[in-house]
C-alpha positions as CSV (number, residue, x, y, z in Angstrom):
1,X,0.0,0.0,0.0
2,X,1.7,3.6,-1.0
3,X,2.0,6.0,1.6
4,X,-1.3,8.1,2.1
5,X,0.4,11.2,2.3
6,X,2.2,11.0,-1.0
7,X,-1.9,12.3,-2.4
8,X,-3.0,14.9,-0.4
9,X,-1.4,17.6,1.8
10,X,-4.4,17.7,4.1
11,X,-5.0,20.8,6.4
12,X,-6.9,23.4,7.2
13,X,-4.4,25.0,9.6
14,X,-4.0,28.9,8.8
15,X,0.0,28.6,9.3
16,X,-0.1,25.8,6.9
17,X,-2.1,27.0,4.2
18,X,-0.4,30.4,4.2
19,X,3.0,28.4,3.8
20,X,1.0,26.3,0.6
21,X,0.6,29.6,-0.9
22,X,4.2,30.6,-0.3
23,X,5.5,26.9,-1.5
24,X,3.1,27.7,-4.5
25,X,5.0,30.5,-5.8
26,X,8.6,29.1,-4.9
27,X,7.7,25.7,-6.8
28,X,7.8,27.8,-10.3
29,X,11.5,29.0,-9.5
30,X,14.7,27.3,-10.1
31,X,15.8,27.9,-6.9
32,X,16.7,25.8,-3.9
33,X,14.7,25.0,-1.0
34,X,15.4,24.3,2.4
35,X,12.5,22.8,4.7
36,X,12.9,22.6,8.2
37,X,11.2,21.1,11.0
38,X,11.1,18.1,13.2
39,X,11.2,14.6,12.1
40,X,7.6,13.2,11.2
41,X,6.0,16.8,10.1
42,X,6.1,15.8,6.8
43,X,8.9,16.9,5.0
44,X,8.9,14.6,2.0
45,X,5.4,15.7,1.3
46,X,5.9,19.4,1.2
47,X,9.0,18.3,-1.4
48,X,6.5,15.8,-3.7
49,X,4.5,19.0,-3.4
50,X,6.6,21.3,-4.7
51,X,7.9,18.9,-7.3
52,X,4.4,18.7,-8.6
53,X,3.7,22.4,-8.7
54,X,7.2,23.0,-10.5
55,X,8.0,23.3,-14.5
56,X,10.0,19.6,-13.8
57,X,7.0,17.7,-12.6
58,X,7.2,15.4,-15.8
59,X,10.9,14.2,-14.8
60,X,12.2,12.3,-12.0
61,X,11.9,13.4,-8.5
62,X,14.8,11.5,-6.6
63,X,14.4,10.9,-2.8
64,X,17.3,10.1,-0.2
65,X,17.6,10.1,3.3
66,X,20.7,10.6,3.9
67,X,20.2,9.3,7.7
68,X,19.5,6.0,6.5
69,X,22.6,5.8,4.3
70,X,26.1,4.2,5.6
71,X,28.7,7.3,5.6
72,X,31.0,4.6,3.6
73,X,28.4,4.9,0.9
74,X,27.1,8.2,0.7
75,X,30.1,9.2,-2.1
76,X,29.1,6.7,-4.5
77,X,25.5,6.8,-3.7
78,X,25.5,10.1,-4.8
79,X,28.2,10.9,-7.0
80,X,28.1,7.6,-8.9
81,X,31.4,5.5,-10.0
82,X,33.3,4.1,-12.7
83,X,34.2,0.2,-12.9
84,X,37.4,-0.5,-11.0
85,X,37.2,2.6,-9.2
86,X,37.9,1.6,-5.9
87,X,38.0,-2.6,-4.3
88,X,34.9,-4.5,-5.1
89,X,33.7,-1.7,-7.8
90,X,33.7,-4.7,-10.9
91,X,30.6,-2.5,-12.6
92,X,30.0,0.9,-13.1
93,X,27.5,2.8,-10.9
94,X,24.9,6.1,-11.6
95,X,24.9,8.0,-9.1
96,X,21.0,9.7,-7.5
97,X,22.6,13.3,-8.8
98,X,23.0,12.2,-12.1
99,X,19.3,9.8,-12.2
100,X,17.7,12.8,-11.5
101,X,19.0,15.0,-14.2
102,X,16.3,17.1,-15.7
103,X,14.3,16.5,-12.7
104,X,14.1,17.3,-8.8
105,X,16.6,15.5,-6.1
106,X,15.1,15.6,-2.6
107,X,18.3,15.2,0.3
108,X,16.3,14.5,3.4
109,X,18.4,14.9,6.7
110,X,21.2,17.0,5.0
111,X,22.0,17.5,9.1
112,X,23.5,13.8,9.2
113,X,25.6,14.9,5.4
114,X,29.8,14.1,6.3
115,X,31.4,17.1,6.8
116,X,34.0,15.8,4.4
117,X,31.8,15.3,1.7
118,X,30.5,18.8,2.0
119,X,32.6,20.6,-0.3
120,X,32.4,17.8,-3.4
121,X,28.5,18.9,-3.2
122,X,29.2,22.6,-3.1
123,X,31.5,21.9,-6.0
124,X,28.0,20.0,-7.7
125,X,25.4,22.8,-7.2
126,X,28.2,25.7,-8.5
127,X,29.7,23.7,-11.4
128,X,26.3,22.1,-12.2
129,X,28.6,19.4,-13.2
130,X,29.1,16.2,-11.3
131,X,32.2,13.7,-11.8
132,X,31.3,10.2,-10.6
133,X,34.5,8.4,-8.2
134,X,37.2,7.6,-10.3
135,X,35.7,9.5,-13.7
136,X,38.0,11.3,-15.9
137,X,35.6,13.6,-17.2
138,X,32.4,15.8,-15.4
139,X,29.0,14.9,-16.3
140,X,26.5,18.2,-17.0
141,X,23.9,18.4,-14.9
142,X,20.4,20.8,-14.5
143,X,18.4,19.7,-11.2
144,X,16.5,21.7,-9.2
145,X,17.6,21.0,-5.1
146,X,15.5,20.0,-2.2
147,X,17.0,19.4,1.1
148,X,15.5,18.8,4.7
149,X,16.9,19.3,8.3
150,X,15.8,18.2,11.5
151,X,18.3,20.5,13.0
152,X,18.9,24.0,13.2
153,X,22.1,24.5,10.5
154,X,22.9,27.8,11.9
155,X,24.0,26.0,15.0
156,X,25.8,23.3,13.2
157,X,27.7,26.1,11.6
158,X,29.0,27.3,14.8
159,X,29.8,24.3,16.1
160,X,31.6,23.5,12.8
161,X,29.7,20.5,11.7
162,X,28.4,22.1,8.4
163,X,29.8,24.2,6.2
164,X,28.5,28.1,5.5
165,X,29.0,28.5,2.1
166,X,27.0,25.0,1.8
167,X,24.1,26.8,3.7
168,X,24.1,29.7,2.0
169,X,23.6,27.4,-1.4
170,X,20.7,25.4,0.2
171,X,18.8,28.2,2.0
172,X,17.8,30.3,-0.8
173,X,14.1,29.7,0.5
174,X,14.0,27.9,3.9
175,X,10.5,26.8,4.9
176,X,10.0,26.4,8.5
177,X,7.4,23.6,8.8
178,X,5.3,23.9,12.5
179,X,4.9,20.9,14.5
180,X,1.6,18.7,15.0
181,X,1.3,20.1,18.6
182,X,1.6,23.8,17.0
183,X,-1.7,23.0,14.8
184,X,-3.9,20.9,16.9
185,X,-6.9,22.2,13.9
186,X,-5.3,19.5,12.4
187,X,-5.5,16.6,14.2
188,X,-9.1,16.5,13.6
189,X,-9.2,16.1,9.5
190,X,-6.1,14.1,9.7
191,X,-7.7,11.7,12.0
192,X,-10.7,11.5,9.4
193,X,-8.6,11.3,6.4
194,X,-6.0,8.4,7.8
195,X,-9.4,6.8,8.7
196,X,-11.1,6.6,4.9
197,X,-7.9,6.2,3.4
198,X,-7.0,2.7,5.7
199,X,-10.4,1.6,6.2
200,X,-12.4,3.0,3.1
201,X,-15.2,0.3,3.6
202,X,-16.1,1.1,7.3
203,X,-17.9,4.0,8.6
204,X,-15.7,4.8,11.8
205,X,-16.8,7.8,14.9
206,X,-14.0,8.9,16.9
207,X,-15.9,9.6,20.4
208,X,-15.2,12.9,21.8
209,X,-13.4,12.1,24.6
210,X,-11.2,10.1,22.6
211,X,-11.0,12.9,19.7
212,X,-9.7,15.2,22.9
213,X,-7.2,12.4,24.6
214,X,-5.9,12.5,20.7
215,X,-5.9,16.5,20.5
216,X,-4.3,17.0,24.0
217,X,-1.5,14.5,22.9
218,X,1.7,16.2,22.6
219,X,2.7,14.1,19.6
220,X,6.3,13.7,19.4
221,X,6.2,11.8,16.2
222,X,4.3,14.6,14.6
223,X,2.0,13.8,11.4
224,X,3.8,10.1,11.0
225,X,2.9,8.9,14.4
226,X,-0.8,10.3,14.1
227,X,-0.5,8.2,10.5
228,X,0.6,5.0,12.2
229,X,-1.6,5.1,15.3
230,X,-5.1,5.8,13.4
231,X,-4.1,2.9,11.0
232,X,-3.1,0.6,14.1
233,X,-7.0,1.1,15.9
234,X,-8.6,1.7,12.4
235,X,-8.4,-2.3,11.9
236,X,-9.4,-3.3,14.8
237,X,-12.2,-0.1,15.2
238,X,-16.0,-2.1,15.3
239,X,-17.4,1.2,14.2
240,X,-16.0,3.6,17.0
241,X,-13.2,4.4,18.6
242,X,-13.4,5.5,22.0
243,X,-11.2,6.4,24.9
244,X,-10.0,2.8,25.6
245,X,-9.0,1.6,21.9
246,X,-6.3,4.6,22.4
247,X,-2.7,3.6,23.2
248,X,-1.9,3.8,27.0
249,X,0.6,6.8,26.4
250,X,-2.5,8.7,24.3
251,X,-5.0,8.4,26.9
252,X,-3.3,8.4,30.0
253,X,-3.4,11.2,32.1
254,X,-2.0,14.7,31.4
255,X,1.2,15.7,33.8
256,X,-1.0,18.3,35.9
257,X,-3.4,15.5,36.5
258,X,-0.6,13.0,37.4
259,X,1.1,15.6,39.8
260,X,-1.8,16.2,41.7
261,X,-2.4,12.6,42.5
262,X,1.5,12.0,42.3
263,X,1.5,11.8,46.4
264,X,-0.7,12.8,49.3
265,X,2.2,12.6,51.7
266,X,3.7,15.5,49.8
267,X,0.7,17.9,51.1
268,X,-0.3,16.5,54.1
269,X,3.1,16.9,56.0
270,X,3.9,19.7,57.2
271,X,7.3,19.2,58.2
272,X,8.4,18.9,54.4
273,X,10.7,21.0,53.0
274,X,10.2,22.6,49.5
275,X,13.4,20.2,48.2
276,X,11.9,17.4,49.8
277,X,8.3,18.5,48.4
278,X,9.4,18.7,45.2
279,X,11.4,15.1,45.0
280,X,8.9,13.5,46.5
281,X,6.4,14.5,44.2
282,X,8.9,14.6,40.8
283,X,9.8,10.5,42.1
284,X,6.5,10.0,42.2
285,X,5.8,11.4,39.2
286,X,8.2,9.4,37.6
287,X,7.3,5.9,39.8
288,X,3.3,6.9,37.9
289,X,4.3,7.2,34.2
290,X,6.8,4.2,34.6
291,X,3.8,1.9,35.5
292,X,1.3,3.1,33.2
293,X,3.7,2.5,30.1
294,X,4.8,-1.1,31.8
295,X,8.2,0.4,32.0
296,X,8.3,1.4,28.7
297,X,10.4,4.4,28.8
298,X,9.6,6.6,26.0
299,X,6.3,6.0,26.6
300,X,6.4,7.4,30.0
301,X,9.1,10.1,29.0
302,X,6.3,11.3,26.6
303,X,3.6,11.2,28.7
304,X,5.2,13.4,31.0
305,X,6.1,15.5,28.1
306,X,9.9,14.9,28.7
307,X,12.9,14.2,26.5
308,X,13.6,10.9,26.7
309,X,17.1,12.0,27.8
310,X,15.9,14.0,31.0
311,X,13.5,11.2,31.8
312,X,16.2,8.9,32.3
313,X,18.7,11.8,33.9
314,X,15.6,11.3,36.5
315,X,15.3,8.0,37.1
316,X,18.6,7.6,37.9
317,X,18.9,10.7,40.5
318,X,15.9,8.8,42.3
319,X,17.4,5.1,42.0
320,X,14.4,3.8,39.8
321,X,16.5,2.6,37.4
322,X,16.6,-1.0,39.2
């Protein structure tokens, strides 16, 4: 089954829409594009978007994420080689530059891009030429460039993990995509449309308190996580989904709730201290979302609304760890 989102960019967020419009108007340039936001928000869709709005929607559109790629094999990958170019190279190799030619090339995750291969992709986008590992000669090339960062670049910059001149050539528009939590409009029509589209035969009623467990959900996962969790209940839905058929760390309770039934002891004794108040009720806290998730912590470090990296920073100052 294709990914649903590869049809429809569904919305009817205003922050959305007015960046449509903008994405409208950039897709009929030549220029490149940056989009930014966190993983899951949909990144690869606004770039199928703005492949199909552009003047190269008849050629290839090329799509690599560059996270998933060993660093060993991100040259040839790429940049392509001849045969006998290095051990074990018996045939030659196109590289993804040179298959999309005429078309668009989508880098996805150009925040995980070796810093050593930076500059032989700078060379690409200012030559318009690329020369495949042990070629002679550089091929011509006219692509239009996508890329996508989960990161902020500007900071790689100044912690010298990405090149400036590189940024400069990629950010000619950056796009600045919101988060699912930013746009909870959304969740609504996304929960409808993941619905038809994995379950086009049933008629399926989200319940309202389960339609607000799914809205008050912080969503860590963004639009991919929404995608996977609707077409995980939508199979086993009998018609409606209520509160129950929602995953424990969707429907549990929010971290205000949990604090204030984290521990009576905290407020009925008087000889506490503010320090001890405050452990007490943080290990608490903690001891709560660890049980509802069945240890499970990323579930619990989301329920809380916690990285998963200051979760377990806290379970280890209160010795929960064991």
């Amino acid at each position: 089954m294709p990914n649903p989102s590869s049809y429809n960019l569904v919305t009817k967020n205003k922050s959305i829409l007015e960046i449509l419009q903008r994405v409208s108007t950039i897709a009929v340039s030549e220029g490149s594009v940056l989009l930014i936001g966190e993983t899951g928000v949909g990144k690869e869709l606004f770039a199928e978007y703005i492949h199909r709005k552009s003047n190269r929607n008849h050629q290839n559109l090329i799509k690599i994420s560059l996270s998933s790629l060993p660093t060993n094999l991100i040259e040839s990958e790429l940049f392509g080689h001849v045969k006998g170019a290095f051990t074990g190279s018996d045939h030659a190799k196109k590289g993804q530059f040179e298959l999309a030619n005429k078309g668009t090339i989508f880098l996805d995750d150009i925040d995980d891009f070796p810093l050593d291969l930076q500059p032989k992709l700078l060379r690409v986008l200012e030559s318009g030429e690329i020369t495949p590992i042990g070629a002679q000669k550089p091929i011509p090339l006219d692509i239009r460039l996508i890329t996508a960062s989960k990161l902020d670049l500007s900071e790689m910059i100044i912690q010298g993990r990405f090149r400036m001149d590189l940024f400069y050539r990629i950010n000619v528009f950056p796009i600045i995509i919101p988060p699912l939590r930013d746009r909870t409009d959304d969740i609504p029509v996304l929960v409808e449309h993941y619905l038809n589209y994995y379950e086009p035969t049933k008629e399926i009623t989200v319940v309202e308190e389960a339609l607000g467990a799914l809205m008050n959900y912080s969503w860590p996962g963004n639009v991919r996580e929404l995608r996977n969790v609707i077409q995980r209940i939508a199979l086993f839905a009998n018609g409606k989904i209520s509160l129950e058929n929602l995953p424990t760390e969707i429907k549990g309770d929010r971290p205000l709730n949990l604090f204030l039934k984290a521990c009576g002891r905290c407020f009925k004794n008087n000889n506490l201290t503010y320090e001890e108040i405050m452990n007490c009720v943080e290990e608490h806290l903690l001891e709560n979302a660890l049980k509802r998730s069945e240890d499970n912590q990323s579930k619990a470090a989301r329920a809380l609304g916690l990285s998963l990296s200051t979760f377990r920073d806290k379970v280890k100052k209160h010795n929960l760890d064991k």
